[in-house]
C-alpha positions as a Markdown table, in Angstrom:
| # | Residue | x | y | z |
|---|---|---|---|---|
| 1 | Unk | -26.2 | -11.1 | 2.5 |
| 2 | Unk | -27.6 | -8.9 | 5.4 |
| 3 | Unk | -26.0 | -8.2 | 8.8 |
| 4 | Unk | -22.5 | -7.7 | 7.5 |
| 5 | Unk | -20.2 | -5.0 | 9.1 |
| 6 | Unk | -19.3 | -2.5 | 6.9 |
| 7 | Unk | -15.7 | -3.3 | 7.3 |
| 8 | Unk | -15.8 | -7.1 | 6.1 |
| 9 | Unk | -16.7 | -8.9 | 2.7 |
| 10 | Unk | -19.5 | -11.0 | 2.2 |
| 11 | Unk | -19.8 | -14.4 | 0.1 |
| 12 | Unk | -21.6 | -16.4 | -0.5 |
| 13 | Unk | -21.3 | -19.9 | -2.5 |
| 14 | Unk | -23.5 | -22.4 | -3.7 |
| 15 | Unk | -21.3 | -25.4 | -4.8 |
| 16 | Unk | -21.7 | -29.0 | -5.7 |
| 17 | Unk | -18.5 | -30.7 | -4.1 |
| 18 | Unk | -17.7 | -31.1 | -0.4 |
| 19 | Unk | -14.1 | -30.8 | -1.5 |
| 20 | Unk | -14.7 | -27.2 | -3.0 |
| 21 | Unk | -16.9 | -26.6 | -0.3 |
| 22 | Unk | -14.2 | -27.3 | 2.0 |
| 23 | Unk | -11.8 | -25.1 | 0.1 |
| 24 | Unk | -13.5 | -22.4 | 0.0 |
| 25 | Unk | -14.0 | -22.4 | 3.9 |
| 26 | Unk | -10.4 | -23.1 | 4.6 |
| 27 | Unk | -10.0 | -19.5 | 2.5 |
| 28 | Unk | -12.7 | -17.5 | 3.8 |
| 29 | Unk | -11.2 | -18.9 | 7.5 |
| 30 | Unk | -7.6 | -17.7 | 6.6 |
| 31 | Unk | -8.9 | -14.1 | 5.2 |
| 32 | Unk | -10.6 | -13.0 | 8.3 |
| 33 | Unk | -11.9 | -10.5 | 6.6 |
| 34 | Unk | -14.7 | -12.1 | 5.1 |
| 35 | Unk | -18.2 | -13.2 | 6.3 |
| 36 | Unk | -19.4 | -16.5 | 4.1 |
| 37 | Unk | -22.3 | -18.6 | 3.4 |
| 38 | Unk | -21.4 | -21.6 | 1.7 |
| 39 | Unk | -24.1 | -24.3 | 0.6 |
| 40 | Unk | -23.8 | -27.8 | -1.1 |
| 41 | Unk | -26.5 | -27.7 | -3.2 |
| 42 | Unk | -27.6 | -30.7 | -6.4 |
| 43 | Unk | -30.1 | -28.2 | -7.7 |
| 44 | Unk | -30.2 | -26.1 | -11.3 |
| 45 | Unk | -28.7 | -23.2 | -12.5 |
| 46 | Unk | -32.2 | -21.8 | -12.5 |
| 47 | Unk | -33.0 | -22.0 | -8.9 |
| 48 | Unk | -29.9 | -20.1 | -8.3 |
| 49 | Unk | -31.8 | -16.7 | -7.6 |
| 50 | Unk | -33.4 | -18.5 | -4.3 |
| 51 | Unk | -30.1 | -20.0 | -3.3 |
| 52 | Unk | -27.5 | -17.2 | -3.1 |
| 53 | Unk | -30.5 | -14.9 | -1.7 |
| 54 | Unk | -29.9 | -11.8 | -2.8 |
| 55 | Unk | -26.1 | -11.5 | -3.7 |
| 56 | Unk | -23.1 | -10.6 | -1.7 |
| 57 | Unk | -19.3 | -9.0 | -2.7 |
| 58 | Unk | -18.4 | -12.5 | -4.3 |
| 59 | Unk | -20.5 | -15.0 | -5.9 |
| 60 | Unk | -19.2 | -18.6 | -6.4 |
| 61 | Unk | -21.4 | -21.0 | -8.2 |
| 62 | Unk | -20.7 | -24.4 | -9.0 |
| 63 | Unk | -22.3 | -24.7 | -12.1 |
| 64 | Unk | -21.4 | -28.8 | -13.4 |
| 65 | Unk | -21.8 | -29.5 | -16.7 |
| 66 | Unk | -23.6 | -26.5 | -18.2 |
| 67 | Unk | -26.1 | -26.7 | -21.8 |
| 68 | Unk | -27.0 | -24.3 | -23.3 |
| 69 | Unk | -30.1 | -23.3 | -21.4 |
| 70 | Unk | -27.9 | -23.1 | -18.1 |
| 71 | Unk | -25.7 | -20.5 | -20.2 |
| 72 | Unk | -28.5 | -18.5 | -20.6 |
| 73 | Unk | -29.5 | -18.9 | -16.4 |
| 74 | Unk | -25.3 | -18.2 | -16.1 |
| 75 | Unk | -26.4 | -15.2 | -18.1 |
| 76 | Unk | -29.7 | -13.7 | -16.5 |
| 77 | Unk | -27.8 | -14.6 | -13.3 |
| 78 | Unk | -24.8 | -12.4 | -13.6 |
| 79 | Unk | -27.2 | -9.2 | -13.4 |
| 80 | Unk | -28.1 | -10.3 | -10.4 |
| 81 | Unk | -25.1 | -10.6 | -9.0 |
| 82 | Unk | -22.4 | -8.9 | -10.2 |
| 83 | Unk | -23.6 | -5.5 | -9.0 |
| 84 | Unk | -20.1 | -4.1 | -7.9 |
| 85 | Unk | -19.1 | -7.6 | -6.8 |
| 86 | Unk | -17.7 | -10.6 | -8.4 |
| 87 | Unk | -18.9 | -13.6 | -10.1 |
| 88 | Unk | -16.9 | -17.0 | -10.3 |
| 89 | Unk | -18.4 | -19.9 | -11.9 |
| 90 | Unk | -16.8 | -23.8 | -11.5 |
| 91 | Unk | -17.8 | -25.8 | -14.6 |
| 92 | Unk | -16.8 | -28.9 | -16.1 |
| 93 | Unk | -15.0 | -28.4 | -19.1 |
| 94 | Unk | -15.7 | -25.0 | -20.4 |
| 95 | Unk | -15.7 | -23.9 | -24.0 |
| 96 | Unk | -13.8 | -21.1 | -25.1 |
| 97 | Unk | -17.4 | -19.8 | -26.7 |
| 98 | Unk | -18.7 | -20.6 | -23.2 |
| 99 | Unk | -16.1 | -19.1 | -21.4 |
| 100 | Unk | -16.0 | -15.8 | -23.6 |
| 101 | Unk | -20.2 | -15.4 | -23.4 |
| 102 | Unk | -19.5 | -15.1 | -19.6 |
| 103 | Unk | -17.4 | -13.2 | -20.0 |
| 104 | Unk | -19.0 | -10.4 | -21.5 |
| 105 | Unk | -22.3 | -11.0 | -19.2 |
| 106 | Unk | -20.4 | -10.2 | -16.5 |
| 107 | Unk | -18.5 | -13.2 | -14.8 |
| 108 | Unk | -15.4 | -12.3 | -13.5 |
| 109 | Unk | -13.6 | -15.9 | -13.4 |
| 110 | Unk | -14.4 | -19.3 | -14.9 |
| 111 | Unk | -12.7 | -22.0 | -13.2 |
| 112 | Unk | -13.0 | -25.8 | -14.7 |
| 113 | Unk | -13.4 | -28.8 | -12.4 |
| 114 | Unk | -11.9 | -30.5 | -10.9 |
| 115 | Unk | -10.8 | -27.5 | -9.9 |
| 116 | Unk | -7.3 | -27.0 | -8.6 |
| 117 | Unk | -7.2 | -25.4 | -5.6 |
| 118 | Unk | -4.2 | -22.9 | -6.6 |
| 119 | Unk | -6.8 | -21.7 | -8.9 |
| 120 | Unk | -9.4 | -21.0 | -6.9 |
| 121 | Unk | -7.3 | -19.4 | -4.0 |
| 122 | Unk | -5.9 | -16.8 | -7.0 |
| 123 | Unk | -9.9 | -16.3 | -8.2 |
| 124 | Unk | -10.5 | -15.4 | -4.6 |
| 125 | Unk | -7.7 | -12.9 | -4.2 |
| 126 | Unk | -8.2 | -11.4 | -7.5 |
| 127 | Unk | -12.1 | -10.7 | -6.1 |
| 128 | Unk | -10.9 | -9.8 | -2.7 |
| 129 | Unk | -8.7 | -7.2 | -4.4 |
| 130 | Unk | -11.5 | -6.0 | -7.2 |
| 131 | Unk | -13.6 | -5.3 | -3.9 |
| 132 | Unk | -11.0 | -3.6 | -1.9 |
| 133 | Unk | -10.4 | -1.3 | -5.5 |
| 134 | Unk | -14.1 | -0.6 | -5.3 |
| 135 | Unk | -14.1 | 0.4 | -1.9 |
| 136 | Unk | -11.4 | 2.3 | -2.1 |
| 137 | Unk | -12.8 | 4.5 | -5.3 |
| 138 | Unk | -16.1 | 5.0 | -3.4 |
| 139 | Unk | -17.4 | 8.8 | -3.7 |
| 140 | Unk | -16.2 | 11.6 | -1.7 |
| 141 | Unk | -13.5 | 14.2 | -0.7 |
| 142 | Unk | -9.8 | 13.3 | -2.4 |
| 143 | Unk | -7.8 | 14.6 | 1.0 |
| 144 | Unk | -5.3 | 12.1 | 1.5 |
| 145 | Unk | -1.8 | 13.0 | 2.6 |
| 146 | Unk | 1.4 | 12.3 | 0.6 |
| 147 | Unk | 4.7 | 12.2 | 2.2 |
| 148 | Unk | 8.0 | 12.4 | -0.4 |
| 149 | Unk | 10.8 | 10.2 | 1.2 |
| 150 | Unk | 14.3 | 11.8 | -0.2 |
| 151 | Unk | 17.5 | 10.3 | 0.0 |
| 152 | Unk | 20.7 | 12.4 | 1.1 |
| 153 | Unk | 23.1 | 9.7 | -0.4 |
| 154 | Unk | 22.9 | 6.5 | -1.6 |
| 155 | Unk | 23.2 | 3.4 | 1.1 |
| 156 | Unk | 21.7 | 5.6 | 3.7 |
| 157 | Unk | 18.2 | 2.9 | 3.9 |
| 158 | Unk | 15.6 | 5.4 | 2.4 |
| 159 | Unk | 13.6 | 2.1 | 1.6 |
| 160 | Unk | 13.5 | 0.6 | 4.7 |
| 161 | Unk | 12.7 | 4.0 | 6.4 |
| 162 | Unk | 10.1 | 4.4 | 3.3 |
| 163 | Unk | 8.2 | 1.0 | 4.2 |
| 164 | Unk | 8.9 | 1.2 | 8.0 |
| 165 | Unk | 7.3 | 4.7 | 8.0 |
| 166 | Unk | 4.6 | 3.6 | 6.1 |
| 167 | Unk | 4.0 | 0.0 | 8.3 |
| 168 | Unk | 4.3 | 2.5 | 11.4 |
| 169 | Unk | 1.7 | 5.4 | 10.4 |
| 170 | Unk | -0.6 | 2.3 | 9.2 |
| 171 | Unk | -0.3 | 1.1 | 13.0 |
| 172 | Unk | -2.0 | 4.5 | 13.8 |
| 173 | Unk | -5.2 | 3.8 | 12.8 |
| 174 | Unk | -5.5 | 7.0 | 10.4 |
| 175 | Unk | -6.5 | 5.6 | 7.4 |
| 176 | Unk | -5.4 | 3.6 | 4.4 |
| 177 | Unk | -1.5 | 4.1 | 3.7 |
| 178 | Unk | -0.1 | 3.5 | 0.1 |
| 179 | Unk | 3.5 | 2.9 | -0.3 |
| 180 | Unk | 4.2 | 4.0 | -4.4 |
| 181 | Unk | 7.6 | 3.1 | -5.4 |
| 182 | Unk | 8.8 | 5.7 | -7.9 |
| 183 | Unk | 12.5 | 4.6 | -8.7 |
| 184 | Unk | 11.8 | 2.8 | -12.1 |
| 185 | Unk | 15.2 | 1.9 | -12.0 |
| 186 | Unk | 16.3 | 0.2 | -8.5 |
| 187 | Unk | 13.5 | 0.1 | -6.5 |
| 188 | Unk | 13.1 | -1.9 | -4.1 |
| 189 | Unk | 10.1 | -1.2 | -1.4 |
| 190 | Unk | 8.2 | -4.6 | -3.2 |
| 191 | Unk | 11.3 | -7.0 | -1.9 |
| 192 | Unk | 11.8 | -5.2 | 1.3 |
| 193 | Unk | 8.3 | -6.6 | 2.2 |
| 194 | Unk | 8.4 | -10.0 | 1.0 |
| 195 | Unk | 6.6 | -8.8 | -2.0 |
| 196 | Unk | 6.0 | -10.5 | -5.6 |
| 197 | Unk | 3.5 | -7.8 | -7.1 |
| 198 | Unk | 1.7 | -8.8 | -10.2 |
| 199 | Unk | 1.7 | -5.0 | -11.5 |
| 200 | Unk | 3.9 | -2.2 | -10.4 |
| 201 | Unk | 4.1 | 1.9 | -11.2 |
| 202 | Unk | 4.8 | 1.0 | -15.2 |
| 203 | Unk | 0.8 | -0.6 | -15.5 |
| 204 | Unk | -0.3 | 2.8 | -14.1 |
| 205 | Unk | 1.4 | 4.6 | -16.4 |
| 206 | Unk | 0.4 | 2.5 | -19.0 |
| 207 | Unk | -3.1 | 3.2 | -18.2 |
| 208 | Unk | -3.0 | 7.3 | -19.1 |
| 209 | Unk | -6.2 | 9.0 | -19.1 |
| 210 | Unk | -7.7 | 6.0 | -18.0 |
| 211 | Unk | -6.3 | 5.8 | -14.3 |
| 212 | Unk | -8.4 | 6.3 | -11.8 |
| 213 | Unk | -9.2 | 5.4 | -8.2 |
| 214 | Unk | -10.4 | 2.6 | -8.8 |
| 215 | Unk | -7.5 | 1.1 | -11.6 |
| 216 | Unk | -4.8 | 2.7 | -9.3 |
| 217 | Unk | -6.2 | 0.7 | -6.1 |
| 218 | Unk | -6.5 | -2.5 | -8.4 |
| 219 | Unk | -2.9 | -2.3 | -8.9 |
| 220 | Unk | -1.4 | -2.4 | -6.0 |
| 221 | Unk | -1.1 | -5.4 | -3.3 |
| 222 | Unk | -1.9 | -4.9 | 0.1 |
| 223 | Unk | 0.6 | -5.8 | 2.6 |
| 224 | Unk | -0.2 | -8.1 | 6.0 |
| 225 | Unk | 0.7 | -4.7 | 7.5 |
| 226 | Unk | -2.4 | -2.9 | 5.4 |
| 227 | Unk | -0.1 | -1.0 | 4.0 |
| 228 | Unk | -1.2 | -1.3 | -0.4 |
| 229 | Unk | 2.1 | -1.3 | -2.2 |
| 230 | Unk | 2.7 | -0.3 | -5.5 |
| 231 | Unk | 6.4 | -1.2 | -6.3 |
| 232 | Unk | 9.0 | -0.5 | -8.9 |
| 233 | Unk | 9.8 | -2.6 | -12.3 |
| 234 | Unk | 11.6 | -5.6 | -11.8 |
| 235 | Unk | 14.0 | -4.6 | -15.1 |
| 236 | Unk | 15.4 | -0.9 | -15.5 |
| 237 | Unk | 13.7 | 1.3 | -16.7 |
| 238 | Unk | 14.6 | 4.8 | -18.2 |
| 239 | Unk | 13.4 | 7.9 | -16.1 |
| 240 | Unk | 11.6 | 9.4 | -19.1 |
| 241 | Unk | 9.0 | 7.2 | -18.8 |
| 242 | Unk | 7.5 | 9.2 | -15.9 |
| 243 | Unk | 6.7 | 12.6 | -16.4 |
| 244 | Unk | 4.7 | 15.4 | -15.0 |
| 245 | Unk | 1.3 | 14.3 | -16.9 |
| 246 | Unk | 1.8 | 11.1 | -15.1 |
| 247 | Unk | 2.5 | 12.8 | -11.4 |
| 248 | Unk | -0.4 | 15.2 | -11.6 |
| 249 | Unk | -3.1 | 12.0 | -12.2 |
| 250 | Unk | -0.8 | 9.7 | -9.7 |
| 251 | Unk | -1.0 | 12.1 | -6.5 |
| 252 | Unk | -4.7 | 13.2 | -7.6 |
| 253 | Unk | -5.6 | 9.3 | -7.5 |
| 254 | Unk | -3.5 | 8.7 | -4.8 |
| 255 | Unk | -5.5 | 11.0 | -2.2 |
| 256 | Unk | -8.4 | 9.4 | -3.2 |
| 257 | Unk | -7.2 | 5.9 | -2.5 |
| 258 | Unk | -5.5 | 6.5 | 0.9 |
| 259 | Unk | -5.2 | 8.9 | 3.9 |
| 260 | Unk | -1.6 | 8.7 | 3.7 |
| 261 | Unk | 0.8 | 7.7 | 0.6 |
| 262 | Unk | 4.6 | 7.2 | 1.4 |
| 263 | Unk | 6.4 | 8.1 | -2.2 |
| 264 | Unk | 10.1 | 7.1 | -2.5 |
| 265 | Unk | 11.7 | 8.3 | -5.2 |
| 266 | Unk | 14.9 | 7.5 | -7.2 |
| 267 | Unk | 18.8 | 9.2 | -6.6 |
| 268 | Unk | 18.9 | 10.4 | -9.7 |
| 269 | Unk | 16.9 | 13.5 | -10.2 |
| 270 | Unk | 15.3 | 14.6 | -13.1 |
| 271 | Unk | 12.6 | 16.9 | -13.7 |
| 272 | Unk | 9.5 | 15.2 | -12.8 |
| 273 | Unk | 11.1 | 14.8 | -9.2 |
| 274 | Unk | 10.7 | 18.6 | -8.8 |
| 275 | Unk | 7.2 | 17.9 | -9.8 |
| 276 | Unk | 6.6 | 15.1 | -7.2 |
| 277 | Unk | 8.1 | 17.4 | -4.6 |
| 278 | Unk | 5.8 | 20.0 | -5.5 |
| 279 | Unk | 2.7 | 18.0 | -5.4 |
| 280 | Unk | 4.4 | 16.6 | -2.0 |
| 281 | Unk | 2.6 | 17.5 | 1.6 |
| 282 | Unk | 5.8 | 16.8 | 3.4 |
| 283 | Unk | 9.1 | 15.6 | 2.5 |
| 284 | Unk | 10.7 | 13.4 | 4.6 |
| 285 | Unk | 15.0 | 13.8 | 4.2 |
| 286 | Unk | 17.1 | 10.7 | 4.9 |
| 287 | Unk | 20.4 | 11.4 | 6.5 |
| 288 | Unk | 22.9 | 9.8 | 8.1 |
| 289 | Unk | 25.3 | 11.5 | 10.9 |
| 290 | Unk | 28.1 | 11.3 | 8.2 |
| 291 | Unk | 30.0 | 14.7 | 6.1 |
| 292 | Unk | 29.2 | 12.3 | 2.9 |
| 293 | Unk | 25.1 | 12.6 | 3.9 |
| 294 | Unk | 25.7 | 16.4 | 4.7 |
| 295 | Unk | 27.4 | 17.2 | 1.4 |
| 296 | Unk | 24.5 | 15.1 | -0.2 |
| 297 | Unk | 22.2 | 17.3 | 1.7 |
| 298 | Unk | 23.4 | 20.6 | 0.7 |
| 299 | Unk | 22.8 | 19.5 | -3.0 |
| 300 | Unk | 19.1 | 18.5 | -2.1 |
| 301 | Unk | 18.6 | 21.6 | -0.4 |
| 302 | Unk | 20.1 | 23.5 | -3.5 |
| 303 | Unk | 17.5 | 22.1 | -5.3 |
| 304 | Unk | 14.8 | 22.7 | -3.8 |
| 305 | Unk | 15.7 | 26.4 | -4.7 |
| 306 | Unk | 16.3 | 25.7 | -8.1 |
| 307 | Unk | 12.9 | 23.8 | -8.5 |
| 308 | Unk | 11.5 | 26.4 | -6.7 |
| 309 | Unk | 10.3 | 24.6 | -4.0 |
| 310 | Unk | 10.8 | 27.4 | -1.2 |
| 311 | Unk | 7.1 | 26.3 | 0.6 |
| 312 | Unk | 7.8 | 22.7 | 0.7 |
| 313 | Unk | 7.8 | 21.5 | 4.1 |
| 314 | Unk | 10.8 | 19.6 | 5.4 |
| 315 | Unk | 11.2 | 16.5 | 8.0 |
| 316 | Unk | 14.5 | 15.8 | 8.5 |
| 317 | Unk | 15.1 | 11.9 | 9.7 |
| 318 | Unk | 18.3 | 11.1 | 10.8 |
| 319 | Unk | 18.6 | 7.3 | 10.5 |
| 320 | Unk | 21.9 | 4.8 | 11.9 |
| 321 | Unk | 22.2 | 7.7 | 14.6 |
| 322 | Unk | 24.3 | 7.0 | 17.9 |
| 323 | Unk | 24.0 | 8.7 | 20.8 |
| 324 | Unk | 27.6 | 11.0 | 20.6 |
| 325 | Unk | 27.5 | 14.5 | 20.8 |
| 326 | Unk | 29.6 | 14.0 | 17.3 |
| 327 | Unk | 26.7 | 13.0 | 16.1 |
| 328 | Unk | 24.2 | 15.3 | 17.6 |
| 329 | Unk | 26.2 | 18.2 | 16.2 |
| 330 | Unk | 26.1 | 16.4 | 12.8 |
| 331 | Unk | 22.5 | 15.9 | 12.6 |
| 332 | Unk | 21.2 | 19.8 | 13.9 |
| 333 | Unk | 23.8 | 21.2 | 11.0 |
| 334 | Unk | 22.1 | 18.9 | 8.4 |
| 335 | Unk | 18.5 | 19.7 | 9.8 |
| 336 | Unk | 19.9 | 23.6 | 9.4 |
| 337 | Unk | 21.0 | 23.5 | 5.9 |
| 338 | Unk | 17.2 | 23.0 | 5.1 |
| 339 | Unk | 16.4 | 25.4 | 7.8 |
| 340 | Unk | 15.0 | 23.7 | 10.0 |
| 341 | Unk | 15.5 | 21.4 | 13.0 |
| 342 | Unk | 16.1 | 17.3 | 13.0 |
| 343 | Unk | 12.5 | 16.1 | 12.8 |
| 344 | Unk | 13.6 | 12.6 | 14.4 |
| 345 | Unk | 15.9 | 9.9 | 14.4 |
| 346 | Unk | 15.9 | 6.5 | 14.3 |
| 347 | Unk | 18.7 | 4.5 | 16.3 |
| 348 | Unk | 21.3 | 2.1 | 14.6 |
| 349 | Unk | 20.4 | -1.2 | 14.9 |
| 350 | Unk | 22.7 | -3.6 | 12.4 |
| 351 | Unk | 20.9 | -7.1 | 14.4 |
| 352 | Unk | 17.5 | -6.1 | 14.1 |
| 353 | Unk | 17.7 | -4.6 | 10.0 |
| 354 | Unk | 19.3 | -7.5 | 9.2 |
| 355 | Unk | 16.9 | -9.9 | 10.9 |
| 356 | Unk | 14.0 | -7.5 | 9.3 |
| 357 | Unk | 16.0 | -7.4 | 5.8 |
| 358 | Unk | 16.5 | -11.3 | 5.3 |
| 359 | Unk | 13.4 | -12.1 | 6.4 |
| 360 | Unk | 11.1 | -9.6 | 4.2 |
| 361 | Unk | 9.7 | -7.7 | 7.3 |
| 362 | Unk | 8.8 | -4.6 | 9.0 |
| 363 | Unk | 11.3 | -3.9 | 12.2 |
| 364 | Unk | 7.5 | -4.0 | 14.4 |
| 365 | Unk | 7.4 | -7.7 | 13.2 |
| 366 | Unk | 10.7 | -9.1 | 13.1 |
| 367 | Unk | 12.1 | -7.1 | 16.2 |
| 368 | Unk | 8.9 | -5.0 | 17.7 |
| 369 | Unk | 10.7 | -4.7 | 21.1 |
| 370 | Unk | 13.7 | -3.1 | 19.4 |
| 371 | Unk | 15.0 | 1.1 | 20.3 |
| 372 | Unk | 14.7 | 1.5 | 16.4 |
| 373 | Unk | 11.2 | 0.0 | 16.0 |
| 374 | Unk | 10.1 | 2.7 | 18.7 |
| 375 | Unk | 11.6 | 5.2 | 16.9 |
| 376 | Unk | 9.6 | 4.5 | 13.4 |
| 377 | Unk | 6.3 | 4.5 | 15.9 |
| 378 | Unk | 7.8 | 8.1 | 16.9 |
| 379 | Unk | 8.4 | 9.2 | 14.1 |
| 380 | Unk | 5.1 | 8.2 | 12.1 |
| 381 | Unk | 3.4 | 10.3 | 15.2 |
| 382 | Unk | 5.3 | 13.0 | 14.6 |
| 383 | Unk | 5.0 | 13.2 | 10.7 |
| 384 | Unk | 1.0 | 12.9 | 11.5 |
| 385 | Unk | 1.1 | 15.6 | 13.6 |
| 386 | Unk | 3.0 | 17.9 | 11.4 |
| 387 | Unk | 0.3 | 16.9 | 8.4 |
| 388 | Unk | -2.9 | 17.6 | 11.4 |
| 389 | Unk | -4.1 | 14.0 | 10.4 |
| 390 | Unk | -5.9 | 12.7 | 13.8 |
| 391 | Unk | -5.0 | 9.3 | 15.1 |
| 392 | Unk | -5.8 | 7.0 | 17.7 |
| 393 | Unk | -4.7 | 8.0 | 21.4 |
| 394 | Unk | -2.3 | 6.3 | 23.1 |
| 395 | Unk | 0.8 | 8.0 | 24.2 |
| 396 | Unk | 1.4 | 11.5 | 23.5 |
| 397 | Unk | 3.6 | 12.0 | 20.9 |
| 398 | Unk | 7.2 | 11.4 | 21.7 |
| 399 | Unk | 9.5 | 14.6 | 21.6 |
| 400 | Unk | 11.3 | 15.9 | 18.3 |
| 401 | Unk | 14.9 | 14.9 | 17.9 |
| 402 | Unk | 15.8 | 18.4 | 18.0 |
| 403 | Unk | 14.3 | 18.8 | 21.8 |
| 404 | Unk | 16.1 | 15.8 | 22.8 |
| 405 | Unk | 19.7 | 16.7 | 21.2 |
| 406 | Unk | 19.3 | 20.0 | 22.6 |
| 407 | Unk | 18.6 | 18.7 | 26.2 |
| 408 | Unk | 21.4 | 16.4 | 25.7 |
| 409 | Unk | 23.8 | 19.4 | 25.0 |
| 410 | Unk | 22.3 | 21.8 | 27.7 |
| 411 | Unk | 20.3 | 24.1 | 25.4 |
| 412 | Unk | 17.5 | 24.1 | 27.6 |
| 413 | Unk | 18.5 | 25.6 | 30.2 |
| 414 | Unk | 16.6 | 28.5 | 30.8 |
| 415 | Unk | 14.0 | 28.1 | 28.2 |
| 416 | Unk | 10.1 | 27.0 | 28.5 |
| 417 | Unk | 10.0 | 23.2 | 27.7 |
């Protein structure tokens, strides 16, 4: 197709049924993202050339019931085609020989009429995703960002700051943002969002030498947000089967594929964590107000010494916070066993995580008006600006936690703002 926007898919279908023609519509309607051209045609398999007119991202053709000379069109036609895109083919009762010829010429999915429209909505994801994969391993400079999300005790809602983060700096306009999943034991980032992934981190393990931008990006599921996921194992699995072969093709993958990647990563460390960290832009410490997160804190920051992580930059996020000077005091000493000052903060709301938890949604969709759905835009503008990634101007960037606590206390009194 000519005339498409550089941002959209193309398709184009040339079918025999108004009911598939229909179907495919409705789809191509719902995606948004796609620019279609759908024709009802009663012609052969060798005129096909003429009808699809030159190709497009996906190719459905609706081919009836196929001899063997319309194999060989199906055939000659996939060439045509399938360069870089997909190729599905409707036919009335296809062969396994049939289906395994077209297979290797190229088709991407054979679907048998009548075709069930389950079906065909999953053939046109799985070449909506294959494009998106292609797109995303096109040529040139691997620079994206990756941002390590650490937990200072358990319970304190690294996940939902992990995928808020990520839905918020998504929201900036920056770029792709992954959200990678790394504890193979209790993750949960894929269930947070309402996710039911058909691969997670354990297929790109799986894949070794072989992962690269283009398998990585076909793994993951993209979110309504935009946000690709790549979640955790639904069973437990032991920490050894990540290690630092593993984290060295992830991240170099992962810049490729997105601007941003938001990694969490499990409570229990072991020695690949220090080389996540390492490979890390910016590590993002959850903490809660509390003496448990503090102590839990300390033993983070001890290791970052023993890993020898003494460059690693540090963003500490103080999340349930309530305005108490208790509180204020308790978040600049846990900011200052890392050496630094609180990065941000965002505000304890039990109403609105609950209505974002049962639900399987980010805070900006189930309660976008909310103090702590502010605070995740904050914070993702503050975490851009420390990594120099450029975003879309709005607002200017809301004020550190650290400013505010200290103009709370009266520490700014005679000092330059």
């Amino acid at each position: 197709m000519i005339g498409v926007p550089s941002h959209m898919k193309s398709l184009v279908a040339a079918v025999r049924s108004p009911e598939t023609a229909a179907e495919i519509e409705a789809y191509c309607a719902a995606a948004t993202d796609i620019v279609s051209e759908i024709k009802l045609v009663d012609t052969s398999i060798a005129d096909a050339p003429s009808v699809i007119n030159g190709g497009a991202d996906i190719v459905v053709i609706e081919a009836g019931r196929a001899g063997g000379a319309d194999i060989e069109a199906l055939e000659r036609l996939c060439a045509y085609v399938t360069r870089g895109g997909s190729f599905i083919v409707i036919m009335e009762e296809p062969s396994a020989d049939v289906v395994r010829r077209l297979f290797r010429a190229g088709v991407t999915d054979v679907l048998p009429t009548p075709v069930a429209p389950m079906e065909l909505v999953a053939a046109l994801n799985a070449a909506r995703d294959r494009e998106f994969a292609r797109r995303a391993a096109a040529p040139g400079a691997a620079k994206g960002r990756i941002v390590t999300v650490v937990k200072t005790a358990g319970g304190v809602g690294a996940t939902t700051i992990a995928a808020n983060l990520a839905g918020a700096i998504a929201r900036l306009q920056a770029g792709r943002v992954a959200l990678v999943d790394l504890d193979i034991q209790f993750g949960q980032a894929a269930t947070t969002l309402d996710l039911r992934p058909r691969m997670n981190v354990l297929d790109a393990v799986r894949a070794g030498a072989r992962l690269d931008p283009t398998l990585l990006a076909s793994t993951m599921q993209a979110h309504s947000s935009g946000v690709l996921v790549l979640g955790a194992p639904s069973e437990i699995t032991p920490l050894e089967a990540i290690n630092e072969q593993f984290i060295e093709r992830l991240f170099a993958n992962l810049r490729a594929v997105a601007a941003v990647s938001v990694i969490e990563i499990p409570a229990a460390w072991s020695q690949w964590i220090g080389d996540v960290l390492d490979r890390s832009d910016l590590a993002v410490v959850v903490a809660e107000p509390t003496v448990r997160s503090a102590a839990g804190a300390a033993r983070i920051a001890q290791s970052f010494v023993d890993f020898g992580l003494t460059k690693l930059g540090v963003y500490v996020l103080v999340n349930k916070y309530e305005k108490t000077i208790e509180n204020n005091e308790r978040a600049k000493r846990i900011a200052e066993i890392f050496r630094t000052k609180p990065g941000g903060a965002v505000r304890l709301d039990a109403k609105a995580a609950a209505e974002a938890g049962d639900r399987g949604l980010l805070f900006a969709d189930a309660a976008a008006r909310t103090q702590a759905t502010k605070d995740f835009e904050t914070n993702a503008r503050n975490i851009a600006a420390t990594l120099g990634i450029e975003i879309a101007e709005e607002t200017a960037p809301a004020p550190p936690l650290e400013r505010i606590l200290a103009g709370r206390l009266g520490l700014n009194r005679g000092r330059n703002p």
